[in-house]
MDAnalysis code that builds the backbone (N, CA, C; Angstrom):
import MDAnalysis as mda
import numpy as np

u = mda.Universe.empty(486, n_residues=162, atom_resindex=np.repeat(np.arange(162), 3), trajectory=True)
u.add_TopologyAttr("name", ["N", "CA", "C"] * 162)
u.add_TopologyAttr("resid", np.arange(1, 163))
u.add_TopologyAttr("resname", ["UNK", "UNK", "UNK", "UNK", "UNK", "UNK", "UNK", "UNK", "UNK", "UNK", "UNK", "UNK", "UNK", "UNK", "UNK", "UNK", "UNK", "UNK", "UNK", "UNK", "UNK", "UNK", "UNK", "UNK", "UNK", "UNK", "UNK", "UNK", "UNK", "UNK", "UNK", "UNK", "UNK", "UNK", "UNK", "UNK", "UNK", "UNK", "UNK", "UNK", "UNK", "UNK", "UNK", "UNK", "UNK", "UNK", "UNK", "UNK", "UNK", "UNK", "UNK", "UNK", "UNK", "UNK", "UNK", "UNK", "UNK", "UNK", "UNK", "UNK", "UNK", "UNK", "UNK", "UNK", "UNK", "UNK", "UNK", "UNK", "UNK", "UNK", "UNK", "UNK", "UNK", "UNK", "UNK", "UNK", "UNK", "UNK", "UNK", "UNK", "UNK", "UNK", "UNK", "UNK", "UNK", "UNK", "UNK", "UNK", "UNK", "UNK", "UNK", "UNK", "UNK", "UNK", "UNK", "UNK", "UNK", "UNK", "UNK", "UNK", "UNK", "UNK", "UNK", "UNK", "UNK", "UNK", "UNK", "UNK", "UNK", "UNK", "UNK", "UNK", "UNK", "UNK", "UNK", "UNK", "UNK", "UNK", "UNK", "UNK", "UNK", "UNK", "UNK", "UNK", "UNK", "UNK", "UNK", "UNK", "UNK", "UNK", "UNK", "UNK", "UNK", "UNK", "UNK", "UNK", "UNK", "UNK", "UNK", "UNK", "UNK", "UNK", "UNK", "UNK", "UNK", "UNK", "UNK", "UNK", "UNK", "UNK", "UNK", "UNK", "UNK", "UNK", "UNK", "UNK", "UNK", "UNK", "UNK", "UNK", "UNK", "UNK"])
u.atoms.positions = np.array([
    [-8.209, -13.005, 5.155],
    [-6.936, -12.577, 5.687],
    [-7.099, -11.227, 6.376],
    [-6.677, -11.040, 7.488],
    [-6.844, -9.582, 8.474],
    [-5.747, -8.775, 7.777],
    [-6.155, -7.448, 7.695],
    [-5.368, -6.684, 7.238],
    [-4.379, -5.710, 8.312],
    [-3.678, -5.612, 8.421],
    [-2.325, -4.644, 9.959],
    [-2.885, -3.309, 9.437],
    [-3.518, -2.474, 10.556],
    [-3.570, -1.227, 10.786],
    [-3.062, -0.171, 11.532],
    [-2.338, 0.834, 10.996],
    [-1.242, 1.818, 12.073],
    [-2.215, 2.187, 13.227],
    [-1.515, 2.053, 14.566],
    [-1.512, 2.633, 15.552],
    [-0.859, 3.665, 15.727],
    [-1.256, 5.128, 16.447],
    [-0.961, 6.459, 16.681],
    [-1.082, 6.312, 18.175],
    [0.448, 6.777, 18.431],
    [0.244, 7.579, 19.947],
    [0.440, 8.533, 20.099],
    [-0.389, 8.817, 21.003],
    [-0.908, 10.179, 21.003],
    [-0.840, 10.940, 22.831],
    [-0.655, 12.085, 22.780],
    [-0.164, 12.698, 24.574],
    [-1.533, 12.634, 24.706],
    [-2.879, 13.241, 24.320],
    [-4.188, 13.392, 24.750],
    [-5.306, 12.982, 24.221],
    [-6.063, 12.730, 24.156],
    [-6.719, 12.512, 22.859],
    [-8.306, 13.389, 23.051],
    [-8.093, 14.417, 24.625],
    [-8.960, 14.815, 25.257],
    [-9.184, 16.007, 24.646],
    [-8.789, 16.888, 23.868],
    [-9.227, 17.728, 22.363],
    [-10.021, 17.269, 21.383],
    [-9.598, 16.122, 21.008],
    [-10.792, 15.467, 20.152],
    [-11.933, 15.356, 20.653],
    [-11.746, 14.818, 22.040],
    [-13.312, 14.771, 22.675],
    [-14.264, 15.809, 23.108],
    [-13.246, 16.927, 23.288],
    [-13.687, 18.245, 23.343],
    [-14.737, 18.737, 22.137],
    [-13.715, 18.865, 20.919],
    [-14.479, 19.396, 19.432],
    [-15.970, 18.423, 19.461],
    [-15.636, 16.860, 19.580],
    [-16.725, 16.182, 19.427],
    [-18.043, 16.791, 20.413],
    [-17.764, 16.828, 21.734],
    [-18.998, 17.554, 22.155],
    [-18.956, 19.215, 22.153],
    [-18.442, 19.804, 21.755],
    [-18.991, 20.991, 20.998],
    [-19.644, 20.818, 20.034],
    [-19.652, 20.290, 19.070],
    [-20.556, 19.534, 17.875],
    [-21.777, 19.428, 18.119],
    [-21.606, 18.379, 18.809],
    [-23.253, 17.732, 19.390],
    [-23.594, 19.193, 20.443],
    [-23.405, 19.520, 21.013],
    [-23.800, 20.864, 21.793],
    [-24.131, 21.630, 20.597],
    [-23.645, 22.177, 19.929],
    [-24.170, 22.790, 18.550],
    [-25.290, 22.369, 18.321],
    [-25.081, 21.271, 17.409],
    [-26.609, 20.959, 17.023],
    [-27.466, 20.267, 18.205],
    [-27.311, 19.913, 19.623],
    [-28.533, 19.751, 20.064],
    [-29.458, 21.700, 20.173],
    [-28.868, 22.165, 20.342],
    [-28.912, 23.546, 20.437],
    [-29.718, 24.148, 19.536],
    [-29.475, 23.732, 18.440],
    [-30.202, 23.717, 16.908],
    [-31.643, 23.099, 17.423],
    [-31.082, 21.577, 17.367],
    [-32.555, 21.158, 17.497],
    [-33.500, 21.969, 18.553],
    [-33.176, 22.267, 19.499],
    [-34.185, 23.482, 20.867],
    [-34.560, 24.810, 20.040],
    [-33.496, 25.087, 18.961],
    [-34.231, 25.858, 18.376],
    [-35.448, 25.711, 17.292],
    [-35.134, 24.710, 16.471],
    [-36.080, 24.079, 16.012],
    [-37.479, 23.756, 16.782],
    [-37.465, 23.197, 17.835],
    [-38.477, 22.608, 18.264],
    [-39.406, 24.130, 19.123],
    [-38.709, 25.041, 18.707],
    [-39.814, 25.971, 19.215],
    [-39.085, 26.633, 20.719],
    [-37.874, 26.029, 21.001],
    [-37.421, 26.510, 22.611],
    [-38.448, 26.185, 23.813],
    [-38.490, 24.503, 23.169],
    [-39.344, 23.880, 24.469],
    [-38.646, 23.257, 25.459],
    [-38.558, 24.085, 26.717],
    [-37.712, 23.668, 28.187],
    [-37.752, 22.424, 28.509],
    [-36.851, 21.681, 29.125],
    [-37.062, 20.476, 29.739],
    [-36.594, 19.122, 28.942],
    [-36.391, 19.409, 27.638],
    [-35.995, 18.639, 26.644],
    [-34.598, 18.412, 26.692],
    [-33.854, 18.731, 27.452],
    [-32.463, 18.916, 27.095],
    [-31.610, 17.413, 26.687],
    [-32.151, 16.450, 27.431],
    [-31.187, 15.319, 27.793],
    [-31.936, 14.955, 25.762],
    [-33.100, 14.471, 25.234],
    [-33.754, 14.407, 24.672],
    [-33.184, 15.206, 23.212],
    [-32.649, 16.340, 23.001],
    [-31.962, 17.057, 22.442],
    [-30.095, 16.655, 22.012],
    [-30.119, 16.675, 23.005],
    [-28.627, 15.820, 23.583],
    [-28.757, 14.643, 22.919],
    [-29.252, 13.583, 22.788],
    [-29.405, 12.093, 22.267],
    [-29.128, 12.204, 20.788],
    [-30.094, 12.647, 20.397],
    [-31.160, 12.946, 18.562],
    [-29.560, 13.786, 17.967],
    [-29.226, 14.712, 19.061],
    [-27.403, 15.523, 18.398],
    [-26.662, 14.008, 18.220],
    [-26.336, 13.608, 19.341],
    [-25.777, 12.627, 19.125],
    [-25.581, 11.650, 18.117],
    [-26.815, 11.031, 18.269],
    [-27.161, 9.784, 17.171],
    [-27.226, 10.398, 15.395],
    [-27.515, 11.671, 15.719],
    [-27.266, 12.514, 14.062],
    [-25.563, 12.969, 13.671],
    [-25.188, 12.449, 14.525],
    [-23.311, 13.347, 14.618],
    [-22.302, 12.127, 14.748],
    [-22.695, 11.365, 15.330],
    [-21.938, 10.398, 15.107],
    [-22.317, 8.749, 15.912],
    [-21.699, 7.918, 14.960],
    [-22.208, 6.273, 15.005],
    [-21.112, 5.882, 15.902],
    [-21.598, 5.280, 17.170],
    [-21.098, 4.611, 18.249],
    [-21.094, 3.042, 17.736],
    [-20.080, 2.240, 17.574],
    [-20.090, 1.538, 17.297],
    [-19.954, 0.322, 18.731],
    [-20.478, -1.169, 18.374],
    [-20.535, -1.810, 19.262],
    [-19.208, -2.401, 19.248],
    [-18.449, -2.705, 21.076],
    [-17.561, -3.081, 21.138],
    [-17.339, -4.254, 22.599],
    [-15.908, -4.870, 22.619],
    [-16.178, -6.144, 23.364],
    [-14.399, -5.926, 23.970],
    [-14.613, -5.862, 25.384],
    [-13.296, -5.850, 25.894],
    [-12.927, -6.592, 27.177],
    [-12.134, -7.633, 26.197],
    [-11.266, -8.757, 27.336],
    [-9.806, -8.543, 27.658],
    [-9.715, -9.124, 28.949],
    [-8.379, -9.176, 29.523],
    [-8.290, -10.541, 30.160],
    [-6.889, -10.735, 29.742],
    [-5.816, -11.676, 30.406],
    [-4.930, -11.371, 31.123],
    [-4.473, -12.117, 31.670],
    [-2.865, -11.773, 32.267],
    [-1.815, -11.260, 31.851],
    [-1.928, -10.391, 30.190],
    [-0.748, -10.151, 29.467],
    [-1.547, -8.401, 28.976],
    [-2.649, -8.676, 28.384],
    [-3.397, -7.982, 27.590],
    [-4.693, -7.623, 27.535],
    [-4.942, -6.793, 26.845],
    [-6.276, -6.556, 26.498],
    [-6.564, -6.765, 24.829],
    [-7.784, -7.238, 24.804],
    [-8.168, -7.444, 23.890],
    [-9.339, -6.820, 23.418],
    [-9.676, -5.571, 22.581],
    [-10.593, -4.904, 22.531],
    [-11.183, -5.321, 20.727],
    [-12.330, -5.538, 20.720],
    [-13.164, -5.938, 19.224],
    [-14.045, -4.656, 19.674],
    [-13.853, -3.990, 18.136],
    [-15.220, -2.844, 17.490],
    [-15.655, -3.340, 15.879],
    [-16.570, -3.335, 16.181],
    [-17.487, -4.012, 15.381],
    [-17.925, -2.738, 14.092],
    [-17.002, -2.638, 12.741],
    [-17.213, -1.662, 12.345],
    [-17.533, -2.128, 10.151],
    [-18.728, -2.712, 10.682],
    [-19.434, -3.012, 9.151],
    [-19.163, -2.092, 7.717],
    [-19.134, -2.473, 6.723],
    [-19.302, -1.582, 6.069],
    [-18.086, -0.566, 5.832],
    [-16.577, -0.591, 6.890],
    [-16.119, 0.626, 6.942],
    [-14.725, -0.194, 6.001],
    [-14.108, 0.672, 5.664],
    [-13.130, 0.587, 5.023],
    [-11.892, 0.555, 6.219],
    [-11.261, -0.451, 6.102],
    [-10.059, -0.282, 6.734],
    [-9.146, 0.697, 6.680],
    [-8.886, 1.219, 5.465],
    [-7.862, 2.481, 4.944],
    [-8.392, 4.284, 6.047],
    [-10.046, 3.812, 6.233],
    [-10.296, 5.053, 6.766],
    [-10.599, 5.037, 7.745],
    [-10.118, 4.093, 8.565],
    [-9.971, 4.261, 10.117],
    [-9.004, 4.110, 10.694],
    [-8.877, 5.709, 11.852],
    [-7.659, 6.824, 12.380],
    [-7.945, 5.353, 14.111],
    [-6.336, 5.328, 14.443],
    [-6.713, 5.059, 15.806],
    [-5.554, 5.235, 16.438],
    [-5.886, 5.932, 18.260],
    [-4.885, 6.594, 18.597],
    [-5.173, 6.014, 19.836],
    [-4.035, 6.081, 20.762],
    [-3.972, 5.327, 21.846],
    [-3.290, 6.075, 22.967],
    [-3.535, 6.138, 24.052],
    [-2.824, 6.644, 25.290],
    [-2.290, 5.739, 26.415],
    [-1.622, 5.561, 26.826],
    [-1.888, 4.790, 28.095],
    [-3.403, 4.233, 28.708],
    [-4.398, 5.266, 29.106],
    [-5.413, 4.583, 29.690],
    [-6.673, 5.224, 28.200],
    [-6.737, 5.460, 27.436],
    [-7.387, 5.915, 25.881],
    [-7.454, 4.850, 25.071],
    [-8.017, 4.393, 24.401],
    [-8.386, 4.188, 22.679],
    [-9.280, 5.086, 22.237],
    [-8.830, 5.640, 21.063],
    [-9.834, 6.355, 20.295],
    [-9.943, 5.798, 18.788],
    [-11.303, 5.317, 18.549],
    [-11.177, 4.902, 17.113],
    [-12.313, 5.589, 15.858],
    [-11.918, 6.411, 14.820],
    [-12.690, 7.346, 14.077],
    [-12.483, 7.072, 12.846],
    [-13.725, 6.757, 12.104],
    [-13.853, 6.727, 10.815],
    [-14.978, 7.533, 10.334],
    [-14.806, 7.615, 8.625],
    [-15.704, 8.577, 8.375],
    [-16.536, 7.289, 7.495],
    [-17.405, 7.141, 7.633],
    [-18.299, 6.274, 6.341],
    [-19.038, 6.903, 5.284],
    [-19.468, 6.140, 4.051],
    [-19.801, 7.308, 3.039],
    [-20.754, 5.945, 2.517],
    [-21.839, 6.694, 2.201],
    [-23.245, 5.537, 1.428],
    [-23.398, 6.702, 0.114],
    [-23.473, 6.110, -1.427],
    [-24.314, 7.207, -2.053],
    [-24.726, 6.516, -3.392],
    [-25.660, 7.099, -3.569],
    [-26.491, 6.086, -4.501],
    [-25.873, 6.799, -5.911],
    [-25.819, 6.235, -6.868],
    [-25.312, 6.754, -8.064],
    [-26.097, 7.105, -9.093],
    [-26.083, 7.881, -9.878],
    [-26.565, 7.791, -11.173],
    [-27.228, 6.710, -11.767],
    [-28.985, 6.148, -12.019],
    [-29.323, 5.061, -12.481],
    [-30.335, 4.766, -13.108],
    [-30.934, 3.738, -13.305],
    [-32.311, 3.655, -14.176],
    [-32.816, 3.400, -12.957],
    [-32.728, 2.400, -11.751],
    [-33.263, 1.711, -10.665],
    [-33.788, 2.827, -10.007],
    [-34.819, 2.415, -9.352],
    [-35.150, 3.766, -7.999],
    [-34.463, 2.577, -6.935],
    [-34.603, 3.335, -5.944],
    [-34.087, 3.226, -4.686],
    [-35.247, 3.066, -3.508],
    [-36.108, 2.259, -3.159],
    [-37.283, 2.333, -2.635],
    [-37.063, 2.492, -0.900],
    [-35.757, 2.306, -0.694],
    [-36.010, 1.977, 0.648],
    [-34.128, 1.836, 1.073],
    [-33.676, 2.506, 1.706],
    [-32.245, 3.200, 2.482],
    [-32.042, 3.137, 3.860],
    [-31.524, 2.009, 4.504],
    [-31.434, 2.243, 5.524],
    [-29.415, 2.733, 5.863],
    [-28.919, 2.793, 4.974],
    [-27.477, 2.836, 4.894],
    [-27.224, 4.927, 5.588],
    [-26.020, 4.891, 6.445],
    [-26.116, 5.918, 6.452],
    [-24.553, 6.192, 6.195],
    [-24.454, 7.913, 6.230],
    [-22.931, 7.918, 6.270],
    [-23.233, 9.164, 7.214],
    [-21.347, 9.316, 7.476],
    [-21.166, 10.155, 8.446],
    [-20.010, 9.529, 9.488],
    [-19.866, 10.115, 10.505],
    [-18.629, 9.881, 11.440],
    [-18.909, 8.547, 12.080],
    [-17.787, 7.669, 12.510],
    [-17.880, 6.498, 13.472],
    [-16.802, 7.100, 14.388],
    [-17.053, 7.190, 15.369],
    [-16.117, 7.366, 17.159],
    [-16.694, 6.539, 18.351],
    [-15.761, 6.379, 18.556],
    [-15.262, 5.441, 19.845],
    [-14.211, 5.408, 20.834],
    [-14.564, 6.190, 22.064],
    [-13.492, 6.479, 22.679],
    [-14.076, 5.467, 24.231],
    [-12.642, 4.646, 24.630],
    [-12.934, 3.495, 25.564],
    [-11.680, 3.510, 26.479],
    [-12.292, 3.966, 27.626],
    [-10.888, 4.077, 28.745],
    [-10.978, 2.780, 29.149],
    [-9.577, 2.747, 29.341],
    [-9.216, 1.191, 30.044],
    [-8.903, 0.495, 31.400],
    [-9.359, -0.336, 31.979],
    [-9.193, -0.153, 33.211],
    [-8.105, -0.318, 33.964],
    [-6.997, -0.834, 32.978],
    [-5.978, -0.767, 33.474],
    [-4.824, 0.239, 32.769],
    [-3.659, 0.597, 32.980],
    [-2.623, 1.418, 31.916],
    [-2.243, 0.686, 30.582],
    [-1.945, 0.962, 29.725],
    [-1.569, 0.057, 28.578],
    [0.022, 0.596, 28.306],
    [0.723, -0.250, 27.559],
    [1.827, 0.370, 26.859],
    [1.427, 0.660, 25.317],
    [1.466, 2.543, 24.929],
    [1.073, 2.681, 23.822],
    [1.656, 2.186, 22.850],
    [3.047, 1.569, 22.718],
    [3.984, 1.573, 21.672],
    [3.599, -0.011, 21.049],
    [3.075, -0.700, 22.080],
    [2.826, -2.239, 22.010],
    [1.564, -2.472, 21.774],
    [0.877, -1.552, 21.006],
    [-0.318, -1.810, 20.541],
    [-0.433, -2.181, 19.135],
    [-1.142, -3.397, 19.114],
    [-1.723, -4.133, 17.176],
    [-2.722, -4.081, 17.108],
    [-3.140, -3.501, 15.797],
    [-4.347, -3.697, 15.318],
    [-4.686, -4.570, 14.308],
    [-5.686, -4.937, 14.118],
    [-5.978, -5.895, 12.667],
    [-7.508, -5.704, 12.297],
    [-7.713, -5.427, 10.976],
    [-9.142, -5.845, 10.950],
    [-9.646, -6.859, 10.049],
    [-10.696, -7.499, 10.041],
    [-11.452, -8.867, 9.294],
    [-12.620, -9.135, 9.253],
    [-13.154, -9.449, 8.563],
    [-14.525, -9.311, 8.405],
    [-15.437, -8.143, 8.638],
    [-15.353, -6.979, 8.671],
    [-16.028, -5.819, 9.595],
    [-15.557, -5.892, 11.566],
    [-14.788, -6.541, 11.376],
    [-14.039, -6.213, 13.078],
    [-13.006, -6.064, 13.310],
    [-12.613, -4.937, 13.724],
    [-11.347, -4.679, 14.045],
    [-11.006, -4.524, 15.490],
    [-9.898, -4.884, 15.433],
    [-9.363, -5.818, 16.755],
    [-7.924, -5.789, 17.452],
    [-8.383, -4.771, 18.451],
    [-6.818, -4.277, 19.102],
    [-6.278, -5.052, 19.749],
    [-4.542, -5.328, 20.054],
    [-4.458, -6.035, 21.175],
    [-3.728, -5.354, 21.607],
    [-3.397, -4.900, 23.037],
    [-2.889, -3.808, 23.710],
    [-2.365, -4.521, 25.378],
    [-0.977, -4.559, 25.161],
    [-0.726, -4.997, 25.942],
    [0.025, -3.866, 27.653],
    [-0.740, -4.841, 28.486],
    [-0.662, -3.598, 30.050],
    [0.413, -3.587, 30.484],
    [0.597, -2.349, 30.546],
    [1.539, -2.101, 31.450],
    [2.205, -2.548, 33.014],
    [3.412, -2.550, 32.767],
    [3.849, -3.543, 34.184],
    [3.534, -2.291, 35.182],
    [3.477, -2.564, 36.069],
    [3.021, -1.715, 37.405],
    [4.691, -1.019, 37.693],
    [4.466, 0.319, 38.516],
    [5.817, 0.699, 38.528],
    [5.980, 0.322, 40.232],
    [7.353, -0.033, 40.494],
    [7.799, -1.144, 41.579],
    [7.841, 0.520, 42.573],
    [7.580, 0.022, 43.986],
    [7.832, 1.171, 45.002],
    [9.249, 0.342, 45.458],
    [10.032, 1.182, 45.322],
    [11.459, 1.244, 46.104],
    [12.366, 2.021, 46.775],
    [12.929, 1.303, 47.902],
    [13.221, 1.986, 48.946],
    [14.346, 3.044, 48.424],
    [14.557, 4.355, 48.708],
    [15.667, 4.787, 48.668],
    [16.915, 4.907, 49.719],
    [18.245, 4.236, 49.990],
    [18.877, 4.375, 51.549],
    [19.681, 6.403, 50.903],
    [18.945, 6.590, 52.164],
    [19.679, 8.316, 52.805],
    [21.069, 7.849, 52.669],
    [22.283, 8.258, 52.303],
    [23.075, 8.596, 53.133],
    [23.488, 9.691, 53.431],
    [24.138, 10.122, 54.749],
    [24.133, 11.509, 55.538],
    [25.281, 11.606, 55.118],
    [26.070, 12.627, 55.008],
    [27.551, 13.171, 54.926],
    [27.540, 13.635, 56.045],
])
């Protein structure tokens, strides 16, 4: 059974994206310092911030004649802890994930589980109406449907002169 998840609208969502690459600018920055302040590395620096700061999740976006239909593919995450906010031409979708091994007799030989931030921010190619946006998630996919906005009509205005 899919579970209904709140949609947030939101005026910008272009602050969030801001802090997010200040972040990664931070620590790629780190890493150049780390690596000794070897030139030329930058894009390379930039990535390794990235992929250490936050999990891009894979996503799938169709349209019809009514809607869009956007799937993010988000394993593992808890429905309760994923934020999603919407603009007209925005989705932003952020969760925090958490892996931790507990107290045990077992060792742990081998971890590929991570935690840390999931973001996903996906402009759309057309306008959406924010208010008419559903979410649902099921199985590890959650699944917007966001329906577009009608186009605004050009119409004539008649002058009249006094």
């Amino acid at each position: 059974m899919a579970t209904t998840l709140p949609v947030k609208k939101t005026e910008s969502i272009f602050d969030e994206l801001n802090r997010l690459q200040d972040r990664i600018m931070k620590r790629a920055f780190e890493i150049f310092d780390e690596n000794g302040h070897i030139f030329g590395k930058d894009m390379e620096n930039w990535l390794q911030a990235e992929r250490e700061l936050v999990w891009k999740p894979a996503i799938e976006l169709e349209e019809d004649d009514k809607e869009f239909r956007l799937q993010i593919a988000t394993p593992g995450v808890d429905p309760k802890d994923i934020d999603i906010e919407v603009t007209p031409e925005y989705v932003l979708v952020k969760a925090e994930t958490r892996h931790e091994h507990k107290e045990q007799k077992d060792r742990v030989h081998v971890c590929e589980f991570t935690a840390g931030n999931m973001f996903r921010s996906v402009r759309l190619p057309k306008k959406i109406d924010p208010d008419k946006v559903k979410a649902e998630f099921k199985n590890g996919i959650l699944t917007l449907s966001a329906e577009i906005a009608k186009e605004a009509q050009i119409r004539k205005i008649e002058l009249k002169a006094s």
